[in-house]
GUTI-450682 format. One record per residue (C-alpha): residue in three letters; residue number from 1; z, y, x. Coordinates in steps of 0.02 Angstrom, whole numbers, m for minus. Layout:
N
REC	palo	semi	pz	py	px
REC	Ala	NUM	Z	Y	X
...
***
This chain:
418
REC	palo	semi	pz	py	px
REC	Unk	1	m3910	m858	4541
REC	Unk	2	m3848	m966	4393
REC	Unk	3	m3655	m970	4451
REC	Unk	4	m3622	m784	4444
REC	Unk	5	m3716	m743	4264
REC	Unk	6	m3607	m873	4183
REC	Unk	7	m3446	m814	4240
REC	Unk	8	m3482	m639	4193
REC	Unk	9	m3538	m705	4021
REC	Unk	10	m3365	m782	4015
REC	Unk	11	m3263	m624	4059
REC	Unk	12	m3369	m535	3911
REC	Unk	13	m3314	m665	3798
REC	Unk	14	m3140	m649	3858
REC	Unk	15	m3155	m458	3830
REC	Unk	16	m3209	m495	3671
REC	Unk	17	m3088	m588	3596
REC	Unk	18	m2966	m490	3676
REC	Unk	19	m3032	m319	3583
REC	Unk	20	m3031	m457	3421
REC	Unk	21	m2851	m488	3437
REC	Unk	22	m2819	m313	3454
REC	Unk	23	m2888	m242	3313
REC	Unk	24	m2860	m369	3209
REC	Unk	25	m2652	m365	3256
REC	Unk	26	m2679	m175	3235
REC	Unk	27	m2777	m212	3051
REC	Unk	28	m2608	m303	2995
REC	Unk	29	m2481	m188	3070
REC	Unk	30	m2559	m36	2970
REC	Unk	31	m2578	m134	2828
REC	Unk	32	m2381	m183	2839
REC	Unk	33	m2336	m17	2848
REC	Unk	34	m2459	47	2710
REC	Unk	35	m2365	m94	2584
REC	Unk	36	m2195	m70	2632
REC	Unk	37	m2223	131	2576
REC	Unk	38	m2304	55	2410
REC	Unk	39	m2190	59	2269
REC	Unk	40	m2184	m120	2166
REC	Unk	41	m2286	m114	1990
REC	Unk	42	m2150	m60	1857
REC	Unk	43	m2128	m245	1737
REC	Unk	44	m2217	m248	1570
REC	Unk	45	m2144	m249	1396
REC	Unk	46	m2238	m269	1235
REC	Unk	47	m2245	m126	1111
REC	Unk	48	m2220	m249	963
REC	Unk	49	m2034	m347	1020
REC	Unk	50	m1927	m166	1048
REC	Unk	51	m1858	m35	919
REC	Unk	52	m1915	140	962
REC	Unk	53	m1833	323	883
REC	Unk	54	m1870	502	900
REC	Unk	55	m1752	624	945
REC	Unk	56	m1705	752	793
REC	Unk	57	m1631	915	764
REC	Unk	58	m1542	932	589
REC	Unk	59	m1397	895	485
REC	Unk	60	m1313	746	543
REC	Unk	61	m1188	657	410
REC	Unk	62	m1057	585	505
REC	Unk	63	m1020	402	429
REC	Unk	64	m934	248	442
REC	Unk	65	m960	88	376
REC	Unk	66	m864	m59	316
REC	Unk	67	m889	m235	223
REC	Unk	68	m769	m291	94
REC	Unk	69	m743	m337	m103
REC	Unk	70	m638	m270	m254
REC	Unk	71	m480	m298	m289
REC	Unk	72	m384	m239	m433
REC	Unk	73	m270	m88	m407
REC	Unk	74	m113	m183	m483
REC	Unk	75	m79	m356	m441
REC	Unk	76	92	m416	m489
REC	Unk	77	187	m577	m428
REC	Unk	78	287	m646	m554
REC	Unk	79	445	m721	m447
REC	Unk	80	598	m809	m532
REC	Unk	81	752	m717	m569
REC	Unk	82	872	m873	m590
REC	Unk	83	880	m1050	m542
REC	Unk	84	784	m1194	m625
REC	Unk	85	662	m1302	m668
REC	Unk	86	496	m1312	m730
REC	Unk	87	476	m1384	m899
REC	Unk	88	301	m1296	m943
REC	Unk	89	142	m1214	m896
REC	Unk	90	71	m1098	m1037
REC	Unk	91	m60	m1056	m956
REC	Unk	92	m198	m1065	m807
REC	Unk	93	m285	m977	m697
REC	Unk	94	m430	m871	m774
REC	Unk	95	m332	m836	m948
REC	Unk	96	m294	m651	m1008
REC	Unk	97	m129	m617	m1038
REC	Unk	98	m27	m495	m1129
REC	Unk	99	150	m407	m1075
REC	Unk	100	251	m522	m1197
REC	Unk	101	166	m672	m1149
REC	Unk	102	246	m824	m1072
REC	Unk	103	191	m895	m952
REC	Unk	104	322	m1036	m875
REC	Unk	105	449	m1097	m973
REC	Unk	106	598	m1158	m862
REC	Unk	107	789	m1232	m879
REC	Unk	108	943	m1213	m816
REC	Unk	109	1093	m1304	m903
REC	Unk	110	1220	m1218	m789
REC	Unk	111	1166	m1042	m853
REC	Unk	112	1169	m1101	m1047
REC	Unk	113	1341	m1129	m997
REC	Unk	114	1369	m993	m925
REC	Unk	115	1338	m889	m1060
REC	Unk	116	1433	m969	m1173
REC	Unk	117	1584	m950	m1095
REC	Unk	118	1540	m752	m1085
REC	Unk	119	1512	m747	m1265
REC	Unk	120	1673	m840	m1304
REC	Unk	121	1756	m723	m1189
REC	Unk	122	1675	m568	m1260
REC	Unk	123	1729	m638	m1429
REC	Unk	124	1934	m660	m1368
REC	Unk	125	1900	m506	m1306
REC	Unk	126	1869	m410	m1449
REC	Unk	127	2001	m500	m1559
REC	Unk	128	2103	m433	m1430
REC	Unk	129	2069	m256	m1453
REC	Unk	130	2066	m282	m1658
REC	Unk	131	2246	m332	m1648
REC	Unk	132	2288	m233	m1538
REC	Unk	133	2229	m82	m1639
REC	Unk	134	2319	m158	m1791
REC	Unk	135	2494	m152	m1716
REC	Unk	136	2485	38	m1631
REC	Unk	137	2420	79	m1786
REC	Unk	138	2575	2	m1864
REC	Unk	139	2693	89	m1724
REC	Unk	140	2611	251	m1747
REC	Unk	141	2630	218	m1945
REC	Unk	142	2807	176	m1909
REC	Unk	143	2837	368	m1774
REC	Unk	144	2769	461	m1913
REC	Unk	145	2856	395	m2052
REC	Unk	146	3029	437	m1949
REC	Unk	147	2963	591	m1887
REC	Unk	148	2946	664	m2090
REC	Unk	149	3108	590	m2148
REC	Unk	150	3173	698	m1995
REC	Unk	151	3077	845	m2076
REC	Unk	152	3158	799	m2243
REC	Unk	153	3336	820	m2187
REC	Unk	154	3298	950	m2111
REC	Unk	155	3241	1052	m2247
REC	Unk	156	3391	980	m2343
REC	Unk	157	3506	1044	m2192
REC	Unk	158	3400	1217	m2186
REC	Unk	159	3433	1241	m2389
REC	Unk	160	3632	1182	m2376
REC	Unk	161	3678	1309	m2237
REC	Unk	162	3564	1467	m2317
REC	Unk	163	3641	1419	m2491
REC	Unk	164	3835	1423	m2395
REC	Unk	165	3779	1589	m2300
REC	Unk	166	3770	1668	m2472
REC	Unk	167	3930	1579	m2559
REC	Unk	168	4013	1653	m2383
REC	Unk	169	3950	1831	m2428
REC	Unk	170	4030	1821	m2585
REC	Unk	171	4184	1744	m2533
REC	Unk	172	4147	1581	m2626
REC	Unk	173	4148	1453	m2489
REC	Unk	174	4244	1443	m2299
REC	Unk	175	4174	1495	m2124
REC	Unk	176	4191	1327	m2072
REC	Unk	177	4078	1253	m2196
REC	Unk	178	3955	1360	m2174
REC	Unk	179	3984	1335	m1985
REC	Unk	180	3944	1136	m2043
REC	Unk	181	3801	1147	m2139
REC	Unk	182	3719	1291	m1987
REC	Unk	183	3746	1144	m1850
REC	Unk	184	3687	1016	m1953
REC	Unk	185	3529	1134	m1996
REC	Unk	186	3513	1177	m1791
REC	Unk	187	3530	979	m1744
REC	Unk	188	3402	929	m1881
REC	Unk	189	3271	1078	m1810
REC	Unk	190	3278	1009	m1640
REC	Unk	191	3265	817	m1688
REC	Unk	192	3108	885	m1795
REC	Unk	193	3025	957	m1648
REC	Unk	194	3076	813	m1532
REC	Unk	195	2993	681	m1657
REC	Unk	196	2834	792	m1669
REC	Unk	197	2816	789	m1482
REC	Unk	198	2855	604	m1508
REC	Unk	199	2697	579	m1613
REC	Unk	200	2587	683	m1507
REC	Unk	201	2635	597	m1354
REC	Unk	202	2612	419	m1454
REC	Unk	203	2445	476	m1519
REC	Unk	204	2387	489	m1351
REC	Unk	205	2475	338	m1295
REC	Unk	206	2376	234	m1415
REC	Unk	207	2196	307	m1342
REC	Unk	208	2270	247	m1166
REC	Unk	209	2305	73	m1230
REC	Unk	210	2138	61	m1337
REC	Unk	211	2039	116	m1202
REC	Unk	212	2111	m19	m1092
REC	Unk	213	2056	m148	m1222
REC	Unk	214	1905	m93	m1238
REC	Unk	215	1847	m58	m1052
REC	Unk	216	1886	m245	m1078
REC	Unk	217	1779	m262	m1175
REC	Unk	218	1640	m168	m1131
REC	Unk	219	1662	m272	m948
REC	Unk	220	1642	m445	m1066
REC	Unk	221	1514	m391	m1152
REC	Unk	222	1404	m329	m1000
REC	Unk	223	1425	m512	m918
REC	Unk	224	1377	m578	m1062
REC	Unk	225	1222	m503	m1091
REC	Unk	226	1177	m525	m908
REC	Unk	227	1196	m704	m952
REC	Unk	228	1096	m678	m1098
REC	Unk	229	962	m602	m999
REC	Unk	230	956	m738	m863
REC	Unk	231	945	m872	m1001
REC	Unk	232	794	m764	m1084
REC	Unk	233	705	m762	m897
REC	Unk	234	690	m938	m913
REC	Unk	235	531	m902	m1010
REC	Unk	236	461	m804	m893
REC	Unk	237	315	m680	m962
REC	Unk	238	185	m576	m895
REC	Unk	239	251	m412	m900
REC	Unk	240	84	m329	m899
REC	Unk	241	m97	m368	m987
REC	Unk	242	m212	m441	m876
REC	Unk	243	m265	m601	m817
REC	Unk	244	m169	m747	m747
REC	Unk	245	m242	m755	m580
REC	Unk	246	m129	m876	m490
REC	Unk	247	m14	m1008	m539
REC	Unk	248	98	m1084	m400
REC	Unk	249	220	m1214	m475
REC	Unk	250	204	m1379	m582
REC	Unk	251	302	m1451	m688
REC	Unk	252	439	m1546	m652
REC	Unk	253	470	m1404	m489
REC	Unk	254	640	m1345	m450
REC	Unk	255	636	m1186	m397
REC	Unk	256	757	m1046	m328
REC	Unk	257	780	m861	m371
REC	Unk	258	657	m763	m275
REC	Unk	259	521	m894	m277
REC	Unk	260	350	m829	m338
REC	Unk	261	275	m935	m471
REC	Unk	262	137	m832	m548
REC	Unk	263	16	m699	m519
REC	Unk	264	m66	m574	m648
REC	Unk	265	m192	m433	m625
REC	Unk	266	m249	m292	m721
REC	Unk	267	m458	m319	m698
REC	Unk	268	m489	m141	m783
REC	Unk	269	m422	m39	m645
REC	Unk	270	m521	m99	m491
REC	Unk	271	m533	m12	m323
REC	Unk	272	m614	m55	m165
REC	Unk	273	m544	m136	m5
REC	Unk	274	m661	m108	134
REC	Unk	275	m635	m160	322
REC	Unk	276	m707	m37	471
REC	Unk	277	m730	m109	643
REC	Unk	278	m592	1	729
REC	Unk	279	m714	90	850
REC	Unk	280	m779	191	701
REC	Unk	281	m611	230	612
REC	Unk	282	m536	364	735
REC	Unk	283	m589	525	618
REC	Unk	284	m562	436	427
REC	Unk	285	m421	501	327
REC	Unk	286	m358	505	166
REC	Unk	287	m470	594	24
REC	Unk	288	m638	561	120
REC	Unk	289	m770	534	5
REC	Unk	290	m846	341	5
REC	Unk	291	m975	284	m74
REC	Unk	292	m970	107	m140
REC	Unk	293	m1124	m8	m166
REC	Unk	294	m1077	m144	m282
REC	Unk	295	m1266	m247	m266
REC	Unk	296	m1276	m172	m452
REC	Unk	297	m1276	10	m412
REC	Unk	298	m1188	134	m301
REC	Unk	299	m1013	220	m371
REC	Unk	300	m922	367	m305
REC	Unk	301	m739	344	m237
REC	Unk	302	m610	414	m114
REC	Unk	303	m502	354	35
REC	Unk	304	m338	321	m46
REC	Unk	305	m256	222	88
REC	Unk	306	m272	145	248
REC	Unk	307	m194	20	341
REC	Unk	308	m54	49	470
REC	Unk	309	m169	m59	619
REC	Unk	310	m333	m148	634
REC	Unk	311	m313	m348	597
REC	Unk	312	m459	m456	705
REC	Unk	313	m526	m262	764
REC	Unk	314	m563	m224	591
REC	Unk	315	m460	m81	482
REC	Unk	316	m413	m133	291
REC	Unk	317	m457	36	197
REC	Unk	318	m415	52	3
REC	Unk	319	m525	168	m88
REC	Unk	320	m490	233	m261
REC	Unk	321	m643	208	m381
REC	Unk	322	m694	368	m458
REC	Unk	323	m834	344	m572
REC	Unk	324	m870	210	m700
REC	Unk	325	m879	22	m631
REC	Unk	326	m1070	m62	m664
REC	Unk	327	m1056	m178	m799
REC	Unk	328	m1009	m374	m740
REC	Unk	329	m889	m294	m595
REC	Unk	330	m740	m386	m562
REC	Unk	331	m607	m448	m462
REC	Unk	332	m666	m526	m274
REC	Unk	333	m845	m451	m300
REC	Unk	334	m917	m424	m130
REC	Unk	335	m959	m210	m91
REC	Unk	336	m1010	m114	52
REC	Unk	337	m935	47	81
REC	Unk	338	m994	216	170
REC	Unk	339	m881	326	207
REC	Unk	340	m914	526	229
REC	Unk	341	m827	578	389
REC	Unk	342	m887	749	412
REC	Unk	343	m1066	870	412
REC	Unk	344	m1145	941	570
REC	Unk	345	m1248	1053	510
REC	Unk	346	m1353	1085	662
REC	Unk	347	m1370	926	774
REC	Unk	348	m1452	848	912
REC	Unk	349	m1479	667	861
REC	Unk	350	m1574	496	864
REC	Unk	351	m1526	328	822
REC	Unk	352	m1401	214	874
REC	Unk	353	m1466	119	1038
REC	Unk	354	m1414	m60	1055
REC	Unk	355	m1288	m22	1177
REC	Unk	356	m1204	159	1146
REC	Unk	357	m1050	206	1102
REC	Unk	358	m991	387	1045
REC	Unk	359	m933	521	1185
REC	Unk	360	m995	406	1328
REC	Unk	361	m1140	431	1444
REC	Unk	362	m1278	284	1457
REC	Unk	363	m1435	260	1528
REC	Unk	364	m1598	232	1392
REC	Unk	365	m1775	229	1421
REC	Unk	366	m1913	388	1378
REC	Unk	367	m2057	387	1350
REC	Unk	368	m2196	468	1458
REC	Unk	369	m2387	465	1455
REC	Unk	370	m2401	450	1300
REC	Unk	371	m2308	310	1274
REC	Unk	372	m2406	199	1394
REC	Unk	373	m2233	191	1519
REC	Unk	374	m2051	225	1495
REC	Unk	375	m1936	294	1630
REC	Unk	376	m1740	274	1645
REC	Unk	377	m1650	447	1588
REC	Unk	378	m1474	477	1578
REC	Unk	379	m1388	524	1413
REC	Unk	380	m1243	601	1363
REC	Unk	381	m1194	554	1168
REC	Unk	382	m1081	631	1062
REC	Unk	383	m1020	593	887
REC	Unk	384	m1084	447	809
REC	Unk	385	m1120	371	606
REC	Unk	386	m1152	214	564
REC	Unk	387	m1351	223	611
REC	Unk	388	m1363	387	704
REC	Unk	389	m1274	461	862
REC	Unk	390	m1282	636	924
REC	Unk	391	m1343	698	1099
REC	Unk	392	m1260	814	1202
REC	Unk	393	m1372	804	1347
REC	Unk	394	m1502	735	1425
REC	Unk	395	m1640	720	1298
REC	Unk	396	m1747	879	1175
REC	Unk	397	m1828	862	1011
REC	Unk	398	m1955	765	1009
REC	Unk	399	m1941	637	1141
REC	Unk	400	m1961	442	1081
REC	Unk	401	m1852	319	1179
REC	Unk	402	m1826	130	1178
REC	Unk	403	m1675	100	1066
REC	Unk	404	m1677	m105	1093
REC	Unk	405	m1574	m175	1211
REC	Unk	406	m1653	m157	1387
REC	Unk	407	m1510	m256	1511
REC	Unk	408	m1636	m345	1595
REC	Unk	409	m1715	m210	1662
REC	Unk	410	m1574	m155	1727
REC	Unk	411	m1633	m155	1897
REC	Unk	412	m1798	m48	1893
REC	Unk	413	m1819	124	1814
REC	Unk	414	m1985	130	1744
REC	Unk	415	m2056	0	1633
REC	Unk	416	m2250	m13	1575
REC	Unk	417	m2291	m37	1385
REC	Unk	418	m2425	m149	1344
***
């Protein structure tokens, strides 16, 4: 009777563990489905290492910004205008300057040469014409003298043949010598007018000849004081008061026309050369308003130039100063500038995220729950200033999002805040 109760007691066992193994393969094959519908816990952030902002509704004042310094508004280079060398430095860098005041002095024994022999031609020159003058005066003297004697006979000739006209009449003198004394009269009238034409024509024959001499003259005297000139730029000056801010050559330096040797600047008539990072510069023109912080107060100004293309990705912009300088500006004094692009006077707007650029769609983070989580939300932006952008969609008043940048979260769309 012992046999058969222990195998039964074996087959329950078996039964058993067979019902065991079932359930418990059942147990794990809910439980794998039950996690695999589970969605993974969102990762955690702490509140205290991102930068939040609250969507507004307003006016938003489109800016851009740019670093930079000031620079005075008229900077001269003063280059040489003749060949020579350096003999002396008047002055350095740092010293203020008037228009008359030399700077370099330089030589050039060639040019003092040079205008010597343009002042000793200038001089032959003149003689020239003096004489010259002298000896038509003489000739034309000389015409006029011949034309009156011509005159005189004449009248001599005129008074002969009226006097025999009125012997003839009363039959006290011949035909024929009246005849005479008429000819002579008629030949002396028409050598009269000939030798007035004579000393018209000469009169004007003389200008001819004096102008000739003293076109020569004139042509002498123009080299020369082009030689004069060039000898004078050997002290080369200023040319404007201001202050020496550069000076390029040493003594003993040979240097060639052209060559720059100085630089002078006027430091009362500053203005403001700012550089934008290009993305930023698309709407600036010329007249916008800027406003220029000098680290010793802020001063109004305008756009008065800007450069034909970015250098390095930044645009040079020169701005016109237009109110009164702080006291202790001056030249190469660091600024920031802010310039005023335009107004919208009834915006949708937050602040610049980390990564968002103007008239692009990105993806930011919003809260929800009262802050406790943040989901992903997409975001289309419109124009942008220097710390605020504008939305177009995506986002009302009100909502806060995560403006720090969130890249390595890139993968899930809901973060938790702790």
């Amino acid at each position: 009777m012992d046999i058969p109760r222990s195998e039964k007691v074996k087959r329950n066992r078996r039964i058993r563990r067979i019902l065991y193994l079932i359930l418990i393969f059942g147990a794990i094959s809910v439980a794998t489905v039950v996690l695999s519908k589970l969605q993974p816990a969102p990762p955690s952030v702490e509140s205290a290492t991102i930068v939040s902002g609250e969507v507004k509704r307003g006016e938003l004042v489109l800016k851009a910004h740019g670093l930079g310094t000031l620079v005075p508004e008229e900077v001269r280079w003063i280059s040489a205008t003749v060949n020579g060398r350096i003999e002396k430095r008047n002055v350095k860098p740092g010293d203020a300057v008037r228009e008359d005041t030399v700077l370099i002095e330089m030589s050039n024994p060639e040019l003092e040469r040079d205008v010597l022999d343009a002042q000793t031609q200038l001089v032959a020159a003149e003689a020239e014409l003096a004489n010259q003058r002298v000896q038509l005066r003489s000739q034309y003297l000389n015409q006029k003298a011949q034309a009156a004697t011509v005159r005189a006979d004449y009248t001599r000739a005129k008074i002969t043949s009226e006097t025999d006209a009125a012997l003839l009449k009363e039959g006290l003198t011949s035909d024929r010598t009246y005849k005479l004394s008429k000819n002579m009269a008629d030949e002396l009238s028409e050598r009269a007018q000939i030798e007035q034409e004579r000393l018209e024509i000469g009169n004007d024959s003389i200008k001819a000849q004096i102008a000739v001499y003293e076109a020569r003259v004139q042509q002498f005297k123009a080299l020369y004081d082009l030689r004069r000139k060039q000898l004078e730029s050997l002290k080369v000056r200023a040319g404007l008061n201001g202050v020496v801010h550069e000076v390029v050559v040493q003594v003993g330096q040979q240097v060639s026309f052209g060559a720059n040797l100085a630089r002078v600047a006027d430091p009362s008539k500053l203005k403001a050369e700012i550089r934008v990072a290009e993305t930023q510069t698309r709407d600036i023109a010329i007249g916008q308003r800027v406003k220029i912080d000098t680290r010793n107060g802020i001063v109004e100004g305008h756009v008065m130039s800007i450069a034909p293309a970015p250098i390095q990705g930044l645009l040079p912009i020169d701005v016109a100063i237009d109110g009164e300088l702080p006291k202790g500006a001056r030249p190469d004094m660091s600024v920031d500038g802010t310039i005023e692009i335009d107004r919208l006077k009834d915006a949708l707007y937050m602040q610049r995220p980390a990564f968002g650029q103007e008239h692009n769609t990105i993806t930011i983070f919003k809260y929800i729950e009262g802050g406790k989580e943040a989901v992903r939300v997409q975001v289309k932006l419109g124009r942008s200033s220097v710390t605020d952008i504008e939305i177009l969609e995506g986002l009302s008043v009100g909502a806060r999002v995560i403006l720090s940048d969130t890249s390595q979260f890139d993968s899930v769309n809901r973060i938790r805040l702790n």
